[in-house]
C-alpha positions in Angstrom: -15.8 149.8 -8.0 -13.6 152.5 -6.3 -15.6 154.4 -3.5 -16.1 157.7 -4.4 -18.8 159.3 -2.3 -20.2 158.1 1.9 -22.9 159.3 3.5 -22.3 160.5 7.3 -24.8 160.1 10.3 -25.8 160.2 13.7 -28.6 158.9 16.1 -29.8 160.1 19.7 -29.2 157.1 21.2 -24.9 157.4 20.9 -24.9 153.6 22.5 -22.7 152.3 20.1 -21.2 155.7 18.6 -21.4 159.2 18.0 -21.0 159.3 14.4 -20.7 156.6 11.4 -19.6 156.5 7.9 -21.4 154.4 5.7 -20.9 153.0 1.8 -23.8 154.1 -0.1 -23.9 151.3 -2.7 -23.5 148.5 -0.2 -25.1 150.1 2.9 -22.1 148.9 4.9 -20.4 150.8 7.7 -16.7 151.6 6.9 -16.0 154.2 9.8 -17.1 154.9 13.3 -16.0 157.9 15.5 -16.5 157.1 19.5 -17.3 159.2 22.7 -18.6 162.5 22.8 -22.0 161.7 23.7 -24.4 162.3 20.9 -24.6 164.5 17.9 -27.1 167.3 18.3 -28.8 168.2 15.3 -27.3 170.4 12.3 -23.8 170.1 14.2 -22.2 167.3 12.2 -19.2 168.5 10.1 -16.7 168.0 8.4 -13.4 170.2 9.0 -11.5 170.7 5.6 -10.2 167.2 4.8 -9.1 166.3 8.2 -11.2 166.2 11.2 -14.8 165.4 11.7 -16.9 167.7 14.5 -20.1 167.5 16.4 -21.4 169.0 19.3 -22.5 167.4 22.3 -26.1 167.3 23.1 -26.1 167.9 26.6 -23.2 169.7 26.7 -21.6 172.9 25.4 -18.7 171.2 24.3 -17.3 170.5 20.6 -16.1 167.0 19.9 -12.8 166.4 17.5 -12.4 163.2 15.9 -9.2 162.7 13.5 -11.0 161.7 10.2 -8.7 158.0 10.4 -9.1 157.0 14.2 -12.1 156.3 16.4 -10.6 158.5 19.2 -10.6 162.1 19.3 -7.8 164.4 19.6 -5.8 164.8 22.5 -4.0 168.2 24.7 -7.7 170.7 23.6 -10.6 171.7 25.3 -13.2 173.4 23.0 -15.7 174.2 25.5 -18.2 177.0 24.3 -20.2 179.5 26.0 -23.4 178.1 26.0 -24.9 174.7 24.3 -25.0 175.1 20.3 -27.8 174.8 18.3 -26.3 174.5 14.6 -22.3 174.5 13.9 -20.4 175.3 10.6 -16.9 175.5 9.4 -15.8 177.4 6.4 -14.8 174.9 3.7 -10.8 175.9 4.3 -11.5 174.5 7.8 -10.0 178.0 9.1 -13.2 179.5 11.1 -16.2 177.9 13.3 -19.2 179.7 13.5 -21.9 178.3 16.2 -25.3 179.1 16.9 -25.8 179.6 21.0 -29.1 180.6 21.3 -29.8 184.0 19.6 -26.3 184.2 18.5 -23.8 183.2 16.6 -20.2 182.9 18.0 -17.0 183.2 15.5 -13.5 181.4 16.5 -10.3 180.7 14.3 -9.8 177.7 14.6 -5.6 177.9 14.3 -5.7 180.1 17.2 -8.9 179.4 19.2 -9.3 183.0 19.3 -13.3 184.0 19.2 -13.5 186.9 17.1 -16.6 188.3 17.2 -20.4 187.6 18.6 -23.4 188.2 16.1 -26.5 189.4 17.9 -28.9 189.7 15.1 -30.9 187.3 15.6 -34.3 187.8 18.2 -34.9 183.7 18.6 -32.8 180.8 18.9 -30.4 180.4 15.5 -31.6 177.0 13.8 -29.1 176.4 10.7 -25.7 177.8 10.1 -24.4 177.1 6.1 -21.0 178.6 4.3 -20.9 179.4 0.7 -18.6 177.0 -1.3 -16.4 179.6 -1.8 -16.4 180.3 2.1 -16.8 184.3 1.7 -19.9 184.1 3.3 -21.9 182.2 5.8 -25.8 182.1 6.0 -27.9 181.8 9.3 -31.4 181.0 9.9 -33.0 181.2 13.1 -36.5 180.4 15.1 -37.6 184.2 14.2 -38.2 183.3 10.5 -35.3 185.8 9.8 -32.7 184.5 7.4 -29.2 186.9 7.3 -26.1 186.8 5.1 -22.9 187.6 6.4 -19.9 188.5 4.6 -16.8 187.0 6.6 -14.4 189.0 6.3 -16.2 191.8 8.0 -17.6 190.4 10.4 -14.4 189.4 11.4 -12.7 192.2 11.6 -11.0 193.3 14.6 -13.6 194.2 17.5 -12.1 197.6 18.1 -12.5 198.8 14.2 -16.6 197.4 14.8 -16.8 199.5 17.7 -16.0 203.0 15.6 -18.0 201.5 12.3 -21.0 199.0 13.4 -21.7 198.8 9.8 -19.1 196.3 9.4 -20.9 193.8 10.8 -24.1 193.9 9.9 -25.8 191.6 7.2 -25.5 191.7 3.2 -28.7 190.7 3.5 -31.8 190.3 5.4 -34.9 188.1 4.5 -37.8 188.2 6.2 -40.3 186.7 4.1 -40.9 183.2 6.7 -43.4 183.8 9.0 -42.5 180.5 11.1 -39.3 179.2 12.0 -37.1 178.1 9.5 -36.3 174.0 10.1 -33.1 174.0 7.0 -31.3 176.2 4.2 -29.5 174.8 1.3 -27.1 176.5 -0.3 -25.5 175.8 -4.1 -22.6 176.2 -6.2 -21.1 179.6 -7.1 -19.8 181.5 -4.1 -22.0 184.5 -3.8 -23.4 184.0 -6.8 -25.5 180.8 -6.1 -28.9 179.9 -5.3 -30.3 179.7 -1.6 -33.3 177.4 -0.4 -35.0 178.1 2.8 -38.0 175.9 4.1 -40.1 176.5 7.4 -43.0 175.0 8.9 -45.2 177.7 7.6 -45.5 175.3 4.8 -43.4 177.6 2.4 -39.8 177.2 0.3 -38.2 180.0 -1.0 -35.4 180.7 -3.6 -33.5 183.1 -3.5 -30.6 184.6 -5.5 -28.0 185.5 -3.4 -26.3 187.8 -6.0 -28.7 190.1 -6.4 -31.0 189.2 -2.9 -33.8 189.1 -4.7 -37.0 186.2 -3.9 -36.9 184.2 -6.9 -39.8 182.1 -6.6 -42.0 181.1 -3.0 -43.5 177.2 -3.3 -46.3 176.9 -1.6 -47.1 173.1 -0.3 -50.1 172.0 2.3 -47.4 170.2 4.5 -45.4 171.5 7.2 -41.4 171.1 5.9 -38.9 169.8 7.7 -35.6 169.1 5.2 -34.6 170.1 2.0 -32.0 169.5 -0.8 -31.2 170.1 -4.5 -29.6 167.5 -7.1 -26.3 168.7 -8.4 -27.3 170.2 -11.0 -29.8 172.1 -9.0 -32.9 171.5 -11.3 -35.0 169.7 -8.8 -35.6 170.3 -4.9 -36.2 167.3 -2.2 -38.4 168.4 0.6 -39.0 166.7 3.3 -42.3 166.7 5.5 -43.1 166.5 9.3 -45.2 163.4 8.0 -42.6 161.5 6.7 -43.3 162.4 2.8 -40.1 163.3 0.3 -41.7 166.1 -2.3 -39.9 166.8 -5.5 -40.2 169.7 -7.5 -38.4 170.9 -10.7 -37.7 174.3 -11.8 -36.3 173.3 -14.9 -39.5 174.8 -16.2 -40.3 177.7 -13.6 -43.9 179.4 -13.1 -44.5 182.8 -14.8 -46.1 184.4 -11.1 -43.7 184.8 -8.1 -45.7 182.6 -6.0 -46.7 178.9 -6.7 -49.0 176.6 -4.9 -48.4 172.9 -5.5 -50.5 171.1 -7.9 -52.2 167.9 -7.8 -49.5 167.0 -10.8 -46.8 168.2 -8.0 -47.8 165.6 -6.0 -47.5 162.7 -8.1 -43.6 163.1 -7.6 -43.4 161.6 -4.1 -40.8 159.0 -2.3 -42.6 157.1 0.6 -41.0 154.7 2.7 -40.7 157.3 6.3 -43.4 157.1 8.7 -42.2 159.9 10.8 -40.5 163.1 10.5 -37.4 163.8 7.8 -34.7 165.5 9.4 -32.1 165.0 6.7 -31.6 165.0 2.9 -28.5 164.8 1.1 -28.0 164.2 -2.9 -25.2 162.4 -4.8 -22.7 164.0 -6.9 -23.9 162.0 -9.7 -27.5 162.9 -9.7 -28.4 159.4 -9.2 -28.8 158.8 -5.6 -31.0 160.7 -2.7 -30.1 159.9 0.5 -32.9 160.4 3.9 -33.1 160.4 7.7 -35.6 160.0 9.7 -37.3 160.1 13.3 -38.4 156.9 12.7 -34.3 155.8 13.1 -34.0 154.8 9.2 -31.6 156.2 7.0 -33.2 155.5 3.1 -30.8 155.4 0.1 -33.1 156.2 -2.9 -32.8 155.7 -6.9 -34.0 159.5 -7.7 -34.7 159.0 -11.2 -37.6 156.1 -10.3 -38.0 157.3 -7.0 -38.1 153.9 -5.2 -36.5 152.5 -2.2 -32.4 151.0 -3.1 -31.9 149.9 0.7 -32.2 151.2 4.4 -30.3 151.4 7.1 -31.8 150.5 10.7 -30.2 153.3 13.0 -31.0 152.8 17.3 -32.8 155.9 17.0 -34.1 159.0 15.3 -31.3 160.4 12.9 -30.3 163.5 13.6 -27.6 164.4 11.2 -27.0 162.6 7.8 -25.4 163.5 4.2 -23.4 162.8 1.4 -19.7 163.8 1.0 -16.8 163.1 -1.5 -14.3 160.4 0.6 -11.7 162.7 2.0 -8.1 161.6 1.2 -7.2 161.7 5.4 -10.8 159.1 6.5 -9.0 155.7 4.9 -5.1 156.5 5.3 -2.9 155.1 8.2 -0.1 158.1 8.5 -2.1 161.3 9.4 -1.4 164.8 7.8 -3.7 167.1 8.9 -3.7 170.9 7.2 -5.6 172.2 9.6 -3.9 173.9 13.2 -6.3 173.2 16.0 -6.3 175.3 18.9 -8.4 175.1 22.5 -11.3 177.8 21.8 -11.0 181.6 23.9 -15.0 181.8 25.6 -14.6 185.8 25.2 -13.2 188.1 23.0 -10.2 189.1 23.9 -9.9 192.7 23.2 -5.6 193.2 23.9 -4.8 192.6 20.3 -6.8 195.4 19.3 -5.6 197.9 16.4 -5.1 201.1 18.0 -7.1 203.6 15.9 -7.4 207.6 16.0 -10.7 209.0 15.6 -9.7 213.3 16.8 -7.8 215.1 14.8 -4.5 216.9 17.1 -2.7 220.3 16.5 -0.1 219.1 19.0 0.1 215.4 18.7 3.2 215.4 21.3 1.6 217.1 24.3 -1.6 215.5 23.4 0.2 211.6 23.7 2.2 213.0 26.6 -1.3 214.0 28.8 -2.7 210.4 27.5 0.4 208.8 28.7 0.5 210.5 32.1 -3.5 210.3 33.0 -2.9 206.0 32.2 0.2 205.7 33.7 -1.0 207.4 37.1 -4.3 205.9 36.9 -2.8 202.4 36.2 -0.3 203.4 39.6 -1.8 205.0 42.0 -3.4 201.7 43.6 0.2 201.2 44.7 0.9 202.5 47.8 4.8 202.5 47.7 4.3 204.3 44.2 5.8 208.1 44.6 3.3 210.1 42.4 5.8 213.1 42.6 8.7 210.7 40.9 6.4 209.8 38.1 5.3 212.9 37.2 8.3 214.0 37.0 9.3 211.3 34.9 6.6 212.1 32.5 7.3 216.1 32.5 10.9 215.0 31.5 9.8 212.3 28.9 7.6 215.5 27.5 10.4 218.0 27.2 12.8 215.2 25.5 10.0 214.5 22.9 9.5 218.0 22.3 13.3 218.4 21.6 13.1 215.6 19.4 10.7 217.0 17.4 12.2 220.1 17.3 15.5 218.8 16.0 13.4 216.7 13.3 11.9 219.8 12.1 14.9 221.9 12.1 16.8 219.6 10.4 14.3 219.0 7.7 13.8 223.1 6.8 17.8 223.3 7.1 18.1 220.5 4.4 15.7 222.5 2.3 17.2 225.7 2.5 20.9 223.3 1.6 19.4 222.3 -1.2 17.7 226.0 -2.3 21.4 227.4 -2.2 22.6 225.3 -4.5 20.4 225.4 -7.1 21.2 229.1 -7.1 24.3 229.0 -7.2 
């Protein structure tokens, strides 16, 4: 049977790697990735088709493994400003967005250039998630808040933000958790999909990103922990603090806005965890679910009876597990990556900003002249062996040739149009 789908994980311990990839119908590892320490949570990704990523636990430093090789890449250094809570990569594998505490940092990856700092946020950022589409990213934090950003502006350049702030705020802003939000899930469609958010408050929410409108708040009388969708998105996984899978289908949704999950509800339960789920992930063929745990298993289940297929004994508490589609670079031996990396910049760096005009000028000459002259003798006069006199008079005769210049442009322009006024006439 040719291997279409592996599921992707990591423990706390790291003893014997920091990331493995496993075949889901025979529960047998194919690939493991080596060093870096371990995986912290939610910062386990995949970069397009040709790199896997994780952050350090410890550290504030991003691992790169080639998605063929154990080791990771060689000549970078992607060190970040602070220790990451939740990492993402737009699906083109052309942008990183990080969660450092309150906020979330924004590199290109082909460049390493960070392009702009979110501050949105009042408590640490717990989930990062890009549309499939990758126009838009979606963070969730401690704060209950969960914002959706619109890439392209909040990557425009920093010195356009500074005139017009609007450009990077949030498309939207849901407030509706009261407690922090443990995982998002986000489906098909670009902007057009639908987005789950669960939080210990007991509550998950759908929303409809399109329009930003709360489609429906589940109510359950467990604190929630994970949470998925098939791939047809008519049923939700949730996963409980107590170790408990919840299913719940919205083939048939409730007529009221709010629902509170019924004995009936309940009956749709997978049990085999006897500690927290941190991790749910569902196949591409709606057949198989896949879990992790605190109590270091990693479940494959049949969803349709909802019983234990297999587990797989981890050292420790899994800490970041899910299904993908095998990309084409994981099992090859000559390695063709798309994707330019780059060492990451741990500031913006504000040189390559577009110069833009916000006062309107009657005399745009003298008035570039005077801004010329103030920089150039404020940049100089530090220099002792600088003779102010000499520049200045530099500048006065740089003004007087730009004021010929113009002249000569304008007389020549009104002489060409009286030219051409004399011989119509005649």
């Amino acid at each position: 049977m040719e291997l279409l789908e592996v599921a992707i994980t990591s423990e706390t311990t790291g003893q014997l790697w920091n990331s493995s990839v496993w075949d889901v119908h025979l529960g047998t590892s194919l690939m493991s990735y080596k060093g870096g320490g371990v995986a912290a949570p939610r910062t386990l990704c995949l970069i397009n088709e040709d790199y896997i990523a994780s952050i350090e636990r410890t550290k504030p430093i991003l691992h790169v493994w080639p998605l063929n090789s154990h080791e990771q890449v060689q000549g970078f250094r992607f060190v970040l400003p602070g220790r990451p809570t939740s990492l993402a990569f737009s699906p083109s594998g052309n942008y990183c967005v990080a969660g450092i505490e309150e906020k979330i940092y924004i590199w290109q990856m082909s460049s390493g250039s960070l392009l702009n700092i979110l501050t949105r946020h009042y408590q640490t950022v717990t989930n990062l998630k890009f549309t499939d589409d990758g126009s838009h990213f979606i963070s969730a934090g401690e704060d209950g808040i969960v914002l959706v950003w619109t890439l392209n502006n909040v990557i425009t350049n920093p010195g356009i933000q500074m005139i017009s702030q609007s450009n990077s705020d949030p498309l939207y802003i849901f407030s509706d958790h009261s407690l922090p939000v443990k995982d998002i899930f986000i489906g098909k469609g670009g902007i057009r999909c639908r987005l789950i958010t669960i939080s210990i408050d007991r509550t998950c929410k759908i929303y409809d990103l399109s329009s930003g409108e709360l489609l429906l708040n589940v109510v359950f009388d467990k604190s929630l922990s994970a949470v998925t969708m098939d791939i047809m998105e008519m049923n939700i996984f949730v996963g409980t603090v107590d170790g408990e899978i919840l299913q719940y289908s919205i083939a048939n949704p409730p007529r009221v806005r709010e629902y509170h999950i019924s004995d009936k509800d309940k009956s749709l339960i997978f049990s085999g965890h006897t500690k927290a789920v941190t991790c749910l992930s569902a196949s591409l063929d709606g057949k198989t679910l896949i879990s992790g745990s605190n109590d270091t298993n990693l479940i494959v289940w049949h969803i349709n009876s909802r019983q234990k297929t297999y587990s797989i004994a981890h050292r420790g508490p899994i800490t970041n597990a899910f299904l993908t589609v095998v990309p084409k670079n994981m099992f090859t031996t000559v390695f063709n990556p798309s994707i330019v990396l780059h060492s990451f910049q741990r500031s913006i760096d504000f040189s390559s900003d577009i110069e833009v005009l916000t006062k309107e000028s009657n005399n745009f000459w003298d008035d570039c002249a005077n801004e010329f002259s103030d920089a150039g003798v404020n940049q100089l006069s530090s220099n002792s062996d600088f003779n102010s006199e000499k520049l200045k008079a530099e500048i006065n005769k740089l003004k007087d040739i730009n004021k010929s210049l113009y002249q000569f442009a304008i007389n020549n322009i009104l002489e060409g149009a009286k030219s051409k006024d004399i011989v119509k006439l005649n």
